[in-house]
N, C-alpha and C positions, 0 to 999 in steps of 0.2 A: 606381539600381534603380527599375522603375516600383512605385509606392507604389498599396498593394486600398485602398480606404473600407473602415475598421474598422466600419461600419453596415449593409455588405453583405448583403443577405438568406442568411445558410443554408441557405435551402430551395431559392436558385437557383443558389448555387454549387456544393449537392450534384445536384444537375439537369442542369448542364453537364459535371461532374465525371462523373459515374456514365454516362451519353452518350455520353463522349468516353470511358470506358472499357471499353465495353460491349463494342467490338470487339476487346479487347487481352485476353490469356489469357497468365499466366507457365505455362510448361511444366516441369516439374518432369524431372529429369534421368532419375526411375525410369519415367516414363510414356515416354519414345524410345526405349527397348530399348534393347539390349546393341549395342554397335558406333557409339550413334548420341549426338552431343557438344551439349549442351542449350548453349543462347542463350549462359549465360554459367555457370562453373561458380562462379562467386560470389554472394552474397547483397547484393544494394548496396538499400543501408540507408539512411533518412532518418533524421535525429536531432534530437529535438525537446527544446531546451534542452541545451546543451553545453558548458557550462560545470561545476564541482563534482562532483556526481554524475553526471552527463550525462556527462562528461568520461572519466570510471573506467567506465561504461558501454560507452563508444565501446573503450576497454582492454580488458573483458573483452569484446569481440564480434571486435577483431581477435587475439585470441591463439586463435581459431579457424584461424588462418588462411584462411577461407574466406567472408571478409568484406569488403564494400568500401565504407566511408564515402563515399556519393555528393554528399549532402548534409546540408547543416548548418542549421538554424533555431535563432535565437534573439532575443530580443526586446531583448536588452541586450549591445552590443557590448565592452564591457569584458570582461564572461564569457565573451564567446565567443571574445576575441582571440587565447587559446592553442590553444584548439583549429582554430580556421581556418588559425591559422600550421601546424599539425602536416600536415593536411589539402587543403592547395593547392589540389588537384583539386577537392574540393567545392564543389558551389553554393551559394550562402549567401542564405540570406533572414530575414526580421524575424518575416513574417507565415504562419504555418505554413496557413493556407486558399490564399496565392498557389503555398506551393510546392505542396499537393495540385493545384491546379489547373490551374500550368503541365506538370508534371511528373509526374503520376501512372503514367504509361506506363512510366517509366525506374525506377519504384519498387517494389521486393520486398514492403520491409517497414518499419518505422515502429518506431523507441526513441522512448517520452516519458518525459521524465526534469523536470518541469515543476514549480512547487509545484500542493500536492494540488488544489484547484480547479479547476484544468485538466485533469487527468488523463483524464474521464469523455469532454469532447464531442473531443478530440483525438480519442482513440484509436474511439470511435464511428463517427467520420465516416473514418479511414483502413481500419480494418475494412469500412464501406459500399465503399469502392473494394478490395475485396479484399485487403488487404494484410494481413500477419503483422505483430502485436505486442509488444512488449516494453514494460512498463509499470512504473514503479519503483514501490515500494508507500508508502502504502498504495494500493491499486488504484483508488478512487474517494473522494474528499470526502464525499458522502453515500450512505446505504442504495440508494435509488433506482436510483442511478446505478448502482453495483456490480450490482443482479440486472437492467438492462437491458445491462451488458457483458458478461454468463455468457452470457444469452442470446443475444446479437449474435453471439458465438464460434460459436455453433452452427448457427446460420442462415446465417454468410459463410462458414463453413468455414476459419476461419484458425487458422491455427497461433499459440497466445497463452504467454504467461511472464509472471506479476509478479514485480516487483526486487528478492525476498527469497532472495538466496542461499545463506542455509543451508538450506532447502528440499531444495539439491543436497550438502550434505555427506555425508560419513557418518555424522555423531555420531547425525541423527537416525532413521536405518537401525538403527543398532547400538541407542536404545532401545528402536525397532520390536519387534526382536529380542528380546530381555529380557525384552520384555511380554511378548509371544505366548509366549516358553518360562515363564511364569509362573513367575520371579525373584520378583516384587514382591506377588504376587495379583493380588488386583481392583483397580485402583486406582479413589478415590471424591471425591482432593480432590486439585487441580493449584494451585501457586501459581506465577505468574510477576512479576518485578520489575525494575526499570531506576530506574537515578537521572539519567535523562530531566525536568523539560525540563532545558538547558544554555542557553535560551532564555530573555528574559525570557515570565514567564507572569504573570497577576493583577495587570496591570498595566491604568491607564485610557490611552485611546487619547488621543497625543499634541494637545496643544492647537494646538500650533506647526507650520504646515503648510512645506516645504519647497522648493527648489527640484528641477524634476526635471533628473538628470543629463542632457546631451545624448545622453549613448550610450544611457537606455534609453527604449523606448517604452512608458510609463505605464501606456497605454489599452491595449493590446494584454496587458500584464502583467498587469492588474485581471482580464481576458477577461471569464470569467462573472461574478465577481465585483458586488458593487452600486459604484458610483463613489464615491469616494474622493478627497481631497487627497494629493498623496504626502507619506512622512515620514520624518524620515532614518531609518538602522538596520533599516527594513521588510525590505527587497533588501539581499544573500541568502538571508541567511540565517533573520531574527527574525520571519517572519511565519508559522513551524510555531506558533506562540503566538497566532495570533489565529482565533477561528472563521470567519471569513470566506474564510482562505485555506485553514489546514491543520487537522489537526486532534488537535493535541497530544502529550504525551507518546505515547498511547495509537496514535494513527495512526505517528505516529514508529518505536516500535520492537514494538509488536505484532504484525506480521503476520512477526519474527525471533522473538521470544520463544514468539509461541503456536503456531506453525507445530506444533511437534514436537509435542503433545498432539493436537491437530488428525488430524496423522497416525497419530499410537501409538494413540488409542481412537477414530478412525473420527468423529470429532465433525462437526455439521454447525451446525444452527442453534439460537440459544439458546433458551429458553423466558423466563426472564424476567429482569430484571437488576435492581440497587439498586449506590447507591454514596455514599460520604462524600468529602467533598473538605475540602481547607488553608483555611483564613482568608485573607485577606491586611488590610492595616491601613493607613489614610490618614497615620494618624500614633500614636501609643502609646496615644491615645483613643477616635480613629474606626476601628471596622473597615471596610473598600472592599467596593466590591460594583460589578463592573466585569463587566457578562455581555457583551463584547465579546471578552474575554480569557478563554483555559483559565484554569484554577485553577492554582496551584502545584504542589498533587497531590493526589491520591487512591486510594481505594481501593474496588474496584470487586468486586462479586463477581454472576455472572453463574453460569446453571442451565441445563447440555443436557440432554436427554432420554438416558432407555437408548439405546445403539446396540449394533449386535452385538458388538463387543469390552470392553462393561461389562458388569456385572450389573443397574447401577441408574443413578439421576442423577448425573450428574457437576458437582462445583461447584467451577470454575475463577474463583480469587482474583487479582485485577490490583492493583500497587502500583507508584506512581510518585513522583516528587519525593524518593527518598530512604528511604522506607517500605518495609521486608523483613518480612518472617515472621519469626517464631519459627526459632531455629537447629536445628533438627535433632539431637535428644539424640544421635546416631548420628557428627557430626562434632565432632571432635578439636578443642580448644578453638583450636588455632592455626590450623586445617586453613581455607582458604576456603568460602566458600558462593556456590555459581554461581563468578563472574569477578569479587566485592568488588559493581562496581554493578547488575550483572545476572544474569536466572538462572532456572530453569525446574525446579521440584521437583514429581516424583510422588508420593503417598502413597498407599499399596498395601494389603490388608489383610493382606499375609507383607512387608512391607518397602519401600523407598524408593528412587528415583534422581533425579539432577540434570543438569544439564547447564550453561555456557556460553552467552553468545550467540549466534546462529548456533548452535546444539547442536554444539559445538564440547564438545571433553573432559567425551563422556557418562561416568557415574560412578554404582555401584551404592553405597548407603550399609548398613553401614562401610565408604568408598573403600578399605577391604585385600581388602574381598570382590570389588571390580572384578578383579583378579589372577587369581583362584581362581575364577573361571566361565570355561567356554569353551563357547559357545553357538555351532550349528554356524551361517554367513551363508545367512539367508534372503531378502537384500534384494541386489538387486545396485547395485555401487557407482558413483557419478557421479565418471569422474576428474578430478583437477583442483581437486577441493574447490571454492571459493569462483568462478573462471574457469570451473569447469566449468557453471555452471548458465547463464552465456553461451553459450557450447561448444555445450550443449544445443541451444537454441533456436535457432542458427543451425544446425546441422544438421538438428534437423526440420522448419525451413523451407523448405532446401532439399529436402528431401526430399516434403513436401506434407504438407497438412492428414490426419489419421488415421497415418500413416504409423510417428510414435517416439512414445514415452509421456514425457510430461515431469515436471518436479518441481515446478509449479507454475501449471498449466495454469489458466484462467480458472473451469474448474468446476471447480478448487479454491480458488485464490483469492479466487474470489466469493462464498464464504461465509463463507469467514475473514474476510476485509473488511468482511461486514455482518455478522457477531457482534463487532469492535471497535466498528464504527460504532453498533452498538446499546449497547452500553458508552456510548461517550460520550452519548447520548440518556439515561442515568441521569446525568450528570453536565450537561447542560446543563438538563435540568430542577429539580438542585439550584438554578442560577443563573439558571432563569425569574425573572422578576417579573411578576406580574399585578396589574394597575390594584385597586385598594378603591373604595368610593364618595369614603370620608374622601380620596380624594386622593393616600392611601399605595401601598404595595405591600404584596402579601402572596407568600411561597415556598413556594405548593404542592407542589413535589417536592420536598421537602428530607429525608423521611421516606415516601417510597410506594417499594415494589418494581411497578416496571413490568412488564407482564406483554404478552408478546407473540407478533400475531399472525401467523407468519411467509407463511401466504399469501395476504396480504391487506396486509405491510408495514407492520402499523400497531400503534400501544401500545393495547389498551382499555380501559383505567383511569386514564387520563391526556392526554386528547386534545390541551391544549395545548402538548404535547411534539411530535407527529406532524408539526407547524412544519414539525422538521429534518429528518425522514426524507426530505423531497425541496424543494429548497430553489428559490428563483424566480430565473432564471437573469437576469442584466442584459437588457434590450432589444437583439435585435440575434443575440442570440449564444444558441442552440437544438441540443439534444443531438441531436434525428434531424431528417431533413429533412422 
């Protein structure tokens, strides 16, 4: 396979790209009228990382039936050897700039299923060549990134989905419901929790540099990332624990957890956020202080604004590593709360409900009063549950940009993704260190509530935080052309 320069300008590959597609237009099957049989009644799909998640991705797009895996990208051939086996037909490449480039014409639409770092200028630049999205969450690494992909949607006109599939269940309809029929009251305090990471976290970045496997390619996997020695245990899985790639418990399972609040009280962007986070310990004497590395956990508590389906501010509590709320005087001392490690509790000012992950088995509290409502459906249902938020998105692809309403379109997701991402800006300013004269350090946020301005992206009470809000991409590798 001929082999791009990983050094390649961006600006000239999205120049010949965008060019060379200038003359190509997918035709959607509703624009040829009735009688008349569009190009291909299939959706053929590039997939970007296709191994693990990538993988179950590719699953739920063909249980569409109306899917066609054209192509495969991945940077590490070991991950990708099941799914190329599955997939014959597809073309297979390393470097996902040669496949937009050779290939663009032959492509619908674009899955990245990448670690979080990558997420933003993939899906950026297949968006620039008109192509539909499907993006595994959390939607972008940093703030930045997220409200220039809201807006990118908007501008190319494409049909987008982030990879939070309960979004599409029903649990989180049927809380919809409940609220609006004012089951619960007003509610004014949401707790959501996961015993996330299963990752090492608080950990100091290995001393011992490794050899890199031949199957993957290092440089290409780092992408935007700063350079790096590789290290064992990094790939696949353990780099959700390092701020450089991913971004924590909180990017991890956030955008499943908070979904359903998100949508039940209309929420949009926070106002201002604080958070405490775990120790971690060198040895029984020294505590570590590793700001390369999430924390073990925390607990985060972030403040929206009124929306229309409050009365007042809403104050949505995050807990991670293990860290639950208080039990709910309302559940039966054997009775579960949430699914044991996760779980998504309303507090209402007539009463309470919970949910599951994915809002999977919503539940009014006392779980006996679940029985004894029957609230008429005001939400119509996504079939398929968990497939179907695939389902979805391959059909109003095919269908065209405006066309279906989806369960987690980009200008939904793009705020959810920068109200976690501003969660962790309370957490990585715990783990600032700023220079002293003496030589030391001193943790100026280890005790401010940050306070934020959301249209202008920036904290003003803390500017040495504002760092991460948009982070400095590697040389080489550029979100727009």
């Amino acid at each position: 396979m001929e082999k791009m320069n990983n050094k390649k300008s961006r600006r000239d590959f999205l120049k010949s790209g965008a060019l060379a597609a200038a003359g190509f237009m997918i035709v959607p099957r509703h624009v040829l009228g009735r009688g008349f049989t569009a190009p291909s009644d299939k959706l053929m799909i590039a997939s970007v990382g296709v191994g693990g998640k990538g993988a179950s991705d590719i699953g739920g797009f063909m249980k569409s039936g109306k899917a066609e895996i054209a192509y495969l990208c991945d940077v590490d051939d070991r991950r990708a050897a099941g799914t190329v086996k599955k997939f014959p037909k597809a073309k297979y490449f390393r470097d996902w700039r040669e496949m937009f480039e050779k290939e663009h014409k032959n492509i619908d639409a674009v899955s990245v299923s990448t670690p979080d770092h990558n997420h933003a200028i993939i899906t950026y630049h297949a968006m620039q060549l008109g192509k539909h999205v499907y993006v595994q969450k959390p939607l972008t690494h940093d703030i930045y990134e997220a409200r220039m992909l809201t807006e990118a949607a908007k501008k190319y006109k494409v049909v987008t989905q982030m990879g939070n599939q309960g979004a599409s269940n029903d649990g989180t309809r049927q809380l919809a419901e409940w609220y609006d029929a004012g089951l619960i009251g007003d509610v004014h305090t949401v707790y959501a929790w996961t015993n996330r990471p299963v990752w090492p976290q608080g950990i100091q970045w290995p001393a011992t540099r490794a050899d890199v496997p031949k199957e993957l390619d290092w440089d290409l996997w780092l992408g935007t990332a700063p350079y790096k020695d590789y290290i064992d245990k990094l790939v696949p899985f353990n780099w959700r624990g390092w701020w450089d790639y991913g971004t924590g418990a909180l990017g991890d399972m956030g955008c499943h957890l908070v979904e359903a609040p998100f949508r039940v009280l209309g929420l949009q962007y926070a106002k201002d956020v604080q958070a405490s986070i775990g120790s971690v310990y060198v040895d029984q004497f020294k505590q570590g202080d590793f700001p390369e590395s999430c924390p073990p956990s925390s607990h985060i508590t972030l403040t929206f604004p009124k929306t229309s389906k409050t009365k007042g501010d809403i104050t949505l509590h995050w807990m991670d590593g293990g860290i639950q709320p208080d039990r709910p005087v309302e559940l039966e001392p054997n009775e579960p709360f949430g699914d044991g490690g996760n779980g998504t509790l309303f507090i209402g000012t007539k009463g309470k409900m919970m949910a599951n992950t994915y809002s999977r088995n919503p539940l009014l509290l006392p779980t006996s009063r679940t029985k004894e409502i029957n609230v008429p459906q005001k939400y119509a249902r996504i079939p398929g549950q968990d497939s179907g938020h695939y389902i979805q998105w391959v059909e109003a692809s095919l269908a065209g940009y405006g066309k279906m309403e989806l369960s987690s379109p980009f200008e939904v997701a793009g705020p959810l993704t920068e109200a976690l991402l501003m969660a962790n800006l309370a957490v990585r300013g715990h783990e600032l260190r700023v220079p002293r004269n003496d030589g030391k350090f001193s943790y100026p946020g280890r005790s401010i509530k940050l306070m934020w301005d959301n249209n202008n992206m920036k904290v003003t009470n803390f500017d040495e935080v504002n760092q991460f809000v948009k982070r400095e991409y590697r040389q080489g590798w550029n979100l727009k052309a």
